[in-house]
VOGU-921853 format. One record per residue (C-alpha): residue in one letter; x, y, z. Coordinates in steps of 0.25 Angstrom, whole numbers, padded with zeros to 4 digits, always signed. Layout:
! residues N
aXYZ;...
! end
This chain:
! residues 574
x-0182-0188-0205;x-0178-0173-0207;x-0175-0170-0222;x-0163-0161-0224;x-0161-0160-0240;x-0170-0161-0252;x-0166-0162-0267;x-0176-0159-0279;x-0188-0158-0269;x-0184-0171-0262;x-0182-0172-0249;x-0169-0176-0243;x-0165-0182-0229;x-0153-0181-0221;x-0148-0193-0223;x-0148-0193-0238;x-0140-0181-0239;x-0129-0187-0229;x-0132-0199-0239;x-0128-0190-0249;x-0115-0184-0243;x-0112-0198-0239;x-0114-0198-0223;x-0118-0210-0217;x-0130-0208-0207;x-0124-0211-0193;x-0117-0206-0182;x-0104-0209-0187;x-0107-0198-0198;x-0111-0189-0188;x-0098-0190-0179;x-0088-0189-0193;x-0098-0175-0197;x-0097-0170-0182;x-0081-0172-0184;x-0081-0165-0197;x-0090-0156-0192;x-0100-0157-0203;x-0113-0151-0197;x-0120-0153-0210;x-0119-0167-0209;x-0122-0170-0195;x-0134-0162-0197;x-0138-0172-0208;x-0135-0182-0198;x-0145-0177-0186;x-0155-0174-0197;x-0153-0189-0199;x-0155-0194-0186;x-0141-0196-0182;x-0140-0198-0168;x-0128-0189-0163;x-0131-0192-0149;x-0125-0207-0152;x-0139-0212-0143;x-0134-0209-0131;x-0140-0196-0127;x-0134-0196-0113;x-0121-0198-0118;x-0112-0188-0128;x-0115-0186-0142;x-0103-0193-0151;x-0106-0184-0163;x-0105-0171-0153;x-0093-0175-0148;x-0088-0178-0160;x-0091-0163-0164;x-0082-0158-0153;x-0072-0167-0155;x-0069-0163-0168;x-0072-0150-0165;x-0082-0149-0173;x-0090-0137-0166;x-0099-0136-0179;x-0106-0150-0178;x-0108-0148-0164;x-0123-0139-0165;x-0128-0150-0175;x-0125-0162-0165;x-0129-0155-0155;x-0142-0152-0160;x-0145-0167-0162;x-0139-0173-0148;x-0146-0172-0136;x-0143-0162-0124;x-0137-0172-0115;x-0127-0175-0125;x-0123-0161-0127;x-0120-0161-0112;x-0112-0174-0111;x-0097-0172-0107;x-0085-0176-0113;x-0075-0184-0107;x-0069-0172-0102;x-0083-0168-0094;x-0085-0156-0106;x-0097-0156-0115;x-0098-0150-0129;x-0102-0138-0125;x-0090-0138-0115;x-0081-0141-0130;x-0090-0132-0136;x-0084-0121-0127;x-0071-0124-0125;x-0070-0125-0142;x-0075-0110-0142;x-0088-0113-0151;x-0097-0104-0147;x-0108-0110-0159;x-0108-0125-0154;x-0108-0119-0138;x-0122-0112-0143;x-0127-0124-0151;x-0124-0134-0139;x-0129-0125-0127;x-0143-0122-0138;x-0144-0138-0139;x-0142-0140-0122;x-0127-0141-0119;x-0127-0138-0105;x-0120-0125-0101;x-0117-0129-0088;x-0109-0141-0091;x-0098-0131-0096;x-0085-0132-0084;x-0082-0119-0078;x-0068-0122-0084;x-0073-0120-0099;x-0078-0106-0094;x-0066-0102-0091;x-0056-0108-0101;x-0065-0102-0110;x-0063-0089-0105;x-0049-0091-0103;x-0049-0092-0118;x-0054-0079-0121;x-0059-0083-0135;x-0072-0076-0137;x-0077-0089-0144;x-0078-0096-0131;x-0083-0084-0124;x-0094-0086-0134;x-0097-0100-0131;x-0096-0096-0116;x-0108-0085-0117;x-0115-0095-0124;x-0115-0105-0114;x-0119-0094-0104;x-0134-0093-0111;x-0135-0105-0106;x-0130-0106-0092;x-0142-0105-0081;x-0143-0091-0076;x-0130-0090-0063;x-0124-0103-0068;x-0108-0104-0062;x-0102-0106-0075;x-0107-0090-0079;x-0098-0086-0068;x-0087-0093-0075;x-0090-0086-0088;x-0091-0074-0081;x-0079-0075-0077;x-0073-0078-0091;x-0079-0066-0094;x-0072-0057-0084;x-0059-0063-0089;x-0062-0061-0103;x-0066-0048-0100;x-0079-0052-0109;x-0090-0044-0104;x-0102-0051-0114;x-0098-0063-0108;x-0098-0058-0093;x-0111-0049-0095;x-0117-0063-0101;x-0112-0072-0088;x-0117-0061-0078;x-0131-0060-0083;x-0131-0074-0083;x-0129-0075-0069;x-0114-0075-0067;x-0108-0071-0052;x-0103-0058-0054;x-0092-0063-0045;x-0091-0075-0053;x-0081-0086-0047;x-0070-0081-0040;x-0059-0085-0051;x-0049-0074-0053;x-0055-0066-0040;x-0070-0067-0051;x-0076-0060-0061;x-0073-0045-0053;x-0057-0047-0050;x-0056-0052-0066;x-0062-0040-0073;x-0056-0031-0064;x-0042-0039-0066;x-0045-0037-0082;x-0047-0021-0081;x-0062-0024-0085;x-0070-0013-0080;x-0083-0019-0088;x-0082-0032-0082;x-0081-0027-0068;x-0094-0017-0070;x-0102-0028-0075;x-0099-0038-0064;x-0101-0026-0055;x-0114-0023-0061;x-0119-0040-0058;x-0114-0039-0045;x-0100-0043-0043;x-0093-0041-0030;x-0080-0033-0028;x-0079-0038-0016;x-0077-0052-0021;x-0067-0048-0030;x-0057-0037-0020;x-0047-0039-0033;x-0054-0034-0044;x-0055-0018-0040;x-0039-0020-0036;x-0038-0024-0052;x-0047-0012-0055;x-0038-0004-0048;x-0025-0010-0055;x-0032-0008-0068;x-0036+0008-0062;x-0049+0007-0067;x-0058+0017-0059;x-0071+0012-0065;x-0069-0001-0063;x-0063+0002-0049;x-0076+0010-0047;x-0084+0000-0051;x-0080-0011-0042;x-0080-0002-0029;x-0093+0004-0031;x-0099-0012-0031;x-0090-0014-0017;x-0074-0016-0020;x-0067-0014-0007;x-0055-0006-0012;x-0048-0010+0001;x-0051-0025-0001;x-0039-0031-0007;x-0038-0044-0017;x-0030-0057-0012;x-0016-0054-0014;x-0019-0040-0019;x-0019-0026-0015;x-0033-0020-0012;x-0038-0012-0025;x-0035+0002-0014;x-0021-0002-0012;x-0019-0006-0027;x-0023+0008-0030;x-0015+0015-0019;x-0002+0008-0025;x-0003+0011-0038;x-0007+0026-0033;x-0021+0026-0042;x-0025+0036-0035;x-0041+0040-0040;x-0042+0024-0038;x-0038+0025-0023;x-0047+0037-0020;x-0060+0030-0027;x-0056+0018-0018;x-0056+0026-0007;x-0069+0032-0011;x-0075+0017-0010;x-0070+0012+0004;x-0055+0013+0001;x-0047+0013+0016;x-0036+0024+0014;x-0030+0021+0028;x-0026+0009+0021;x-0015+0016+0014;x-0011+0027+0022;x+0004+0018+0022;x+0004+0019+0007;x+0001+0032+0006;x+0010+0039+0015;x+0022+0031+0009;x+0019+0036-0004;x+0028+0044-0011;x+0016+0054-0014;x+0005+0059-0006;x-0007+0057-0016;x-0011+0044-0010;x-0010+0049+0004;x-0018+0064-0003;x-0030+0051-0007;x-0030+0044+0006;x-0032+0057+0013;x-0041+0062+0003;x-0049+0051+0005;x-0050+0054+0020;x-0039+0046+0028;x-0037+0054+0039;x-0023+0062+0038;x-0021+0056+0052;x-0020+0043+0047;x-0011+0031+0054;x-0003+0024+0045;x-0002+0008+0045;x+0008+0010+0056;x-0002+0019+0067;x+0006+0034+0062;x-0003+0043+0057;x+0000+0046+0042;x+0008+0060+0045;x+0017+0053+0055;x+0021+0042+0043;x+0022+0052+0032;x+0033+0059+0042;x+0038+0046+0045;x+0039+0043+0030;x+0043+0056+0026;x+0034+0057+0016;x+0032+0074+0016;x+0022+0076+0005;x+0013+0065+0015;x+0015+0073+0027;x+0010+0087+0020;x-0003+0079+0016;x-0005+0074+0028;x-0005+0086+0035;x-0010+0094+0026;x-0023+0086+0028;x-0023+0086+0042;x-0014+0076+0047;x-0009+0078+0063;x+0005+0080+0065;x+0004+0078+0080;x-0001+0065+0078;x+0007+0052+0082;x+0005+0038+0078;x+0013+0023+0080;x+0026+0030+0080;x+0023+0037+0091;x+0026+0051+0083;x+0020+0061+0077;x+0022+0066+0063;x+0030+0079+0068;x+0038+0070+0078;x+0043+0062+0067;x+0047+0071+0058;x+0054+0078+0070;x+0061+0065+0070;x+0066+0064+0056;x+0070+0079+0057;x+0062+0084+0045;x+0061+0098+0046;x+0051+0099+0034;x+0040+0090+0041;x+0042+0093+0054;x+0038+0109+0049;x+0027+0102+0042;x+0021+0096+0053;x+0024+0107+0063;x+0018+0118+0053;x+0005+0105+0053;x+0003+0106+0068;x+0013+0098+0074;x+0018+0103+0089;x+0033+0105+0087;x+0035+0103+0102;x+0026+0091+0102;x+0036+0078+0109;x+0038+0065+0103;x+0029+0053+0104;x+0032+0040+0111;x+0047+0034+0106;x+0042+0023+0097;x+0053+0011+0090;x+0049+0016+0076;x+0052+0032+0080;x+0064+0030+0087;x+0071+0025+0074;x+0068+0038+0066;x+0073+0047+0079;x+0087+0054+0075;x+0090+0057+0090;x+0095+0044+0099;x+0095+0052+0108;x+0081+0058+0107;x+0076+0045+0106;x+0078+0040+0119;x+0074+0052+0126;x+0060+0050+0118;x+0060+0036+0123;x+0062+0040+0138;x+0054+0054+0139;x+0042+0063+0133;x+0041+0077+0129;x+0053+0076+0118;x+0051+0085+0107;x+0054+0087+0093;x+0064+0098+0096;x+0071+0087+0106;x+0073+0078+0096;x+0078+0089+0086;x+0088+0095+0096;x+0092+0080+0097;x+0095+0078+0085;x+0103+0089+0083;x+0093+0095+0070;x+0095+0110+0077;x+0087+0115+0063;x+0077+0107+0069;x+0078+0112+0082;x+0078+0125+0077;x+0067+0123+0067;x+0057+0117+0079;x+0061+0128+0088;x+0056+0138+0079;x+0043+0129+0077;x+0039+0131+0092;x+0048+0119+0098;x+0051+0122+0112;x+0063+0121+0119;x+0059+0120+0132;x+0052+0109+0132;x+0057+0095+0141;x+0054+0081+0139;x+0044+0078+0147;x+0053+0068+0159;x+0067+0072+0158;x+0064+0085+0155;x+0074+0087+0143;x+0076+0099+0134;x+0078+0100+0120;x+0091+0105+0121;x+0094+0092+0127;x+0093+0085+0116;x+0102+0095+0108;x+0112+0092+0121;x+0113+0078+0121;x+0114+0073+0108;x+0124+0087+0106;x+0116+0091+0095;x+0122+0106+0099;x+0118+0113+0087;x+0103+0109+0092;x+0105+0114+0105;x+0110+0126+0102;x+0097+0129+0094;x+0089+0124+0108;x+0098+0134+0116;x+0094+0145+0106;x+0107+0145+0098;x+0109+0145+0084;x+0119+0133+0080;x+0124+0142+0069;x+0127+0155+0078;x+0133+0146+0088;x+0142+0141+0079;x+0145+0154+0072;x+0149+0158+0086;x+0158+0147+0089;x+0156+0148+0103;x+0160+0133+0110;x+0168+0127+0122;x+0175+0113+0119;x+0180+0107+0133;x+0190+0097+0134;x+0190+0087+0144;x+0206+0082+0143;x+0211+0096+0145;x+0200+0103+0153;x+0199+0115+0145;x+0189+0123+0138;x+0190+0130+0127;x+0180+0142+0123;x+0178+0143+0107;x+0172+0154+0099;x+0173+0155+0084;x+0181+0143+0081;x+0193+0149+0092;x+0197+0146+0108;x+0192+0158+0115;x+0193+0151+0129;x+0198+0140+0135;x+0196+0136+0152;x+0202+0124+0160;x+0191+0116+0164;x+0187+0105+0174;x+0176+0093+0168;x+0171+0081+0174;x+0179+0072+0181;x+0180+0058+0184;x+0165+0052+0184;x+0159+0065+0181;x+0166+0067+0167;x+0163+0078+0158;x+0156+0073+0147;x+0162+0076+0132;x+0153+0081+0120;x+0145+0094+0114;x+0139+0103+0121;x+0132+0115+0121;x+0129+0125+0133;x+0115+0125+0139;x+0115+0135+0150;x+0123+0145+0156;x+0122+0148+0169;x+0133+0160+0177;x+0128+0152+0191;x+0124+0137+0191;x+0123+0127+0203;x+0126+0114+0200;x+0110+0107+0202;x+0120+0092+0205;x+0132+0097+0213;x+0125+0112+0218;x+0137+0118+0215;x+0140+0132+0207;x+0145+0130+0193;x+0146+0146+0190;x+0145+0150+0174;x+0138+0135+0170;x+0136+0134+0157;x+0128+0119+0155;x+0132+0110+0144;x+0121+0104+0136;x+0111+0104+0146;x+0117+0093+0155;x+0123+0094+0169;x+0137+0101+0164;x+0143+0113+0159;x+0154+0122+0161;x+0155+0130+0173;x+0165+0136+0183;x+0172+0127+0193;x+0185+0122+0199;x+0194+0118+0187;x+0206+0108+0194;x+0211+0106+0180;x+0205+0094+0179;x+0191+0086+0177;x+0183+0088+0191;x+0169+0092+0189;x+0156+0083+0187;x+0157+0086+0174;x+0155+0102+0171;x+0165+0110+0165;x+0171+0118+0175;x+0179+0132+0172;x+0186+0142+0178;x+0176+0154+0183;x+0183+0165+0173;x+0184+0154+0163;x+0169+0150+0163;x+0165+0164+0163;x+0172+0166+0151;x+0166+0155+0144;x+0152+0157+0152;x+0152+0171+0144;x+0155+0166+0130;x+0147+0154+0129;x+0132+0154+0127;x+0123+0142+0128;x+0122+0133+0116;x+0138+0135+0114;x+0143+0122+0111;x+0154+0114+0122;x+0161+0102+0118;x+0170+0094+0128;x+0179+0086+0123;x+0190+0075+0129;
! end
């Protein structure tokens, strides 16, 4: 028998001092001190031989349980000292040992004295791990590093402190885990360990999971939460060990797109330093309100030439879009104005169509030919042409040129402007074989084909020169400034070979003509508009007999052969 006391050199045994405080030897004193939480006594008691397993060592301890019952977390390291191993490890009802209790109550000193005495480590649940996390006190974190001493070197449940760790942003607890033999990569909770610390902004956690080999490329969210946190080192970090930059999280945007978006633009450009795709964002870029993404994809060496998502090379979709700031870029490193994509048209072509003087110079004055025809007609052109009428003819010939469809539209400043660039006014489509000046004709832009004729509208009109023909009376009458100089009896088209009413302006003047369809002579002919009329001598009955032309008296069409010059403007009215 251990001796415990002694008084005036006598020795005293356990028993006589619990004799003394009154305590009956036995288990039943031993359960009551485990509820009270009396260690001194239950000390006495296992000193006198008190059996606290209650004999059945394969079975719970009662006085144990008792402890953790009453929550008596100081009684426990003194039971626990005198029950064997076995019993430490028996489960509850509810599958949890005492050491499980132990944890869960956050008593880091009776977790020590229990995993000292055997409690088994591995018999905590995975989900104790993490509610203790969950909990962010730091006295269960404690009682967590304490049960990772004991854990065998790799053991799953590291990987669930590890990732309590990276959600706690406790880095004693993760160092601790990883140098135990924690997977870097952890379970795959929460996207694991990587996606966690990154999510949290913690830079420290992601470098030490980097540095015991964690993978970026099992976890494609955590450098798009770098970015959202706009951490560079940490987004260093993380591509330097592998992050794809253009991989992108389920249901997320890639980390590059991420950046792209929120215009970071130092991020972007490391990105692209480390793999990032620039041709992946040609679309965002040139709609940008500002060039400074396109400047960085450019930088980063996309080529200038670039298709878009929709086969145009980037110039054509910067004219498409309008965007001006975009198209000086482009061009400014090297972009081909001449080139053509899905819309059939190039750059210059379009902004031909849209009539935009200040890009059309830019172009021209960036190599674009100014005489250069139109493309194939595509659906998606077709809508931005401003000319019906040049629209079909550039879905039925080849050759057309900007200038055709400028003098179609009746844009003479235009017309004017691409003259003075080199436009030609000789040239034909390539079947029919029509003109310019046609173009002006048909769609009576008159001002425009004045300018093709070598007229300046505004002289033409300061001149007030014009001949207005009306059908109902057969007359003619020859203006100039605003007054009636002239007037003619006429004879027009007659039944089934009407003269047709509109504007018109004088095309060629010749003093002998031969008809080339009826080989006749129409002496003074002065051609309306390039088409097969005009006014000429011939019989006048007094009424509407020709096939179509204006025929005059010979003194008469002399007089007005002499006054007018070609580009002067004739109107026939009813």
């Amino acid at each position: 028998m251990v001796l415990s006391g002694s008084r005036g050199g006598e020795r005293v045994t356990p028993g006589e001092l619990l004799q003394r405080r009154g305590v009956v030897v036995g288990v039943e004193a031993a359960l009551k001190s485990a509820a009270a939480g009396d260690g001194e006594v239950l000390r006495l008691l296992g000193e006198a031989g008190v059996d606290f397993a209650g004999g059945e060592a394969e079975g719970g301890s009662p006085v144990l349980w008792k402890a953790v019952e009453a929550d008596r977390w100081e009684s426990v390291p003194v039971v626990a000292s005198r029950v064997p191993v076995k019993q430490l490890n028996a489960r509850d009802a509810g599958g949890r040992t005492v050491l499980v209790h132990a944890l869960e109550r956050s008593t880091a000193e009776a977790v020590g004295a229990l995993l000292k005495r055997g409690a088994d480590p591995r018999l905590v649940p995975a989900a104790t791990v993490r509610a203790l996390g969950e909990g962010k006190g730091s006295a269960g974190v404690a009682g967590l590093l304490r049960v990772l001493g004991h854990l065998p070197q790799g053991h799953e449940l590291l990987d669930e402190m590890l990732a309590v760790a990276c959600a706690g942003a406790d880095g004693g607890l993760a160092a601790a885990a990883l140098q135990n033999g924690a997977r870097p990569d952890g379970v795959a909770r929460d996207g694991g360990p990587l996606t966690v610390a990154a999510d949290k902004g913690d830079g420290a956690m992601v470098g030490r999971l980097l540095r015991y080999g964690a993978d970026p490329a099992k976890a494609p969210r955590a450098l798009v939460h770098a970015v959202r946190h706009g951490q560079e080192a940490m987004i260093t970090a993380l591509l330097e060990s592998g992050a794809d930059p253009n991989v992108a999280g389920e249901g997320e945007r890639s980390a590059l797109q991420a950046a792209f978006a929120d215009g970071k633009k130092e991020l972007v450009a490391l990105m692209f330093r480390f793999g990032g795709r620039p041709e992946d964002f040609v679309d965002a870029a040139i709609g940008a309100e500002d060039t400074a993404m396109l400047e960085l994809l450019l930088a980063s060496g996309l080529s200038p030439d670039r298709a878009d998502g929709g086969g145009n090379p980037m110039l054509v979709r910067a004219v498409l879009e309008r965007k001006g700031e975009a198209v000086k870029l482009l061009l400014e490193k090297g972009a081909d104005p001449k080139k053509a994509g899905s819309i059939g048209q190039s750059a210059f072509h379009v902004a031909v169509a849209d009539g935009d003087r200040a890009l059309i110079e830019q172009l021209l004055e960036s190599g674009a030919e100014v005489n250069a025809p139109f493309g194939p007609l595509r659906p998606e052109f077709a809508e931005r042409l401003r000319s019906e009428h040049f629209c079909k003819w550039l879905g039925r010939d080849k050759g057309l040129t900007p200038l055709m469809h400028a003098a179609a539209t009746g844009d003479f400043g235009l017309v004017q402007f691409l003259i003075g660039k080199g436009a030609k006014r000789g040239i034909t489509t390539r079947s029919w074989k029509r003109y310019p000046v046609q173009f002006a004709c048909d769609t009576e832009n008159l001002k425009a084909a004045q300018v093709l004729l070598g007229r300046k509208p505004e002289e033409a009109e300061k001149e007030g020169v014009r001949v207005v023909i009306s059908l109902g009376d057969q007359r003619a009458r020859l203006y100039k400034g605003g007054k009636v100089v002239r007037t003619s009896r006429v004879s027009t088209g007659r039944r089934g070979h009407a003269t047709p009413k509109g504007s018109y302006v004088i095309t060629d003047k010749q003093v002998s003509w031969v008809s080339s369809i009826y080989n006749v002579a129409m002496p003074y002919f002065m051609r309306l508009s390039c088409r097969e009329i005009g006014m000429h001598a011939g019989n006048c009955p007094g009424y509407p007999a020709s096939h179509g032309c204006i025929r005059m008296p010979s003194g008469e069409v002399r007089a007005f052969f002499a006054v007018l010059k070609i580009g002067d403007p004739v109107t026939i009215t009813e």
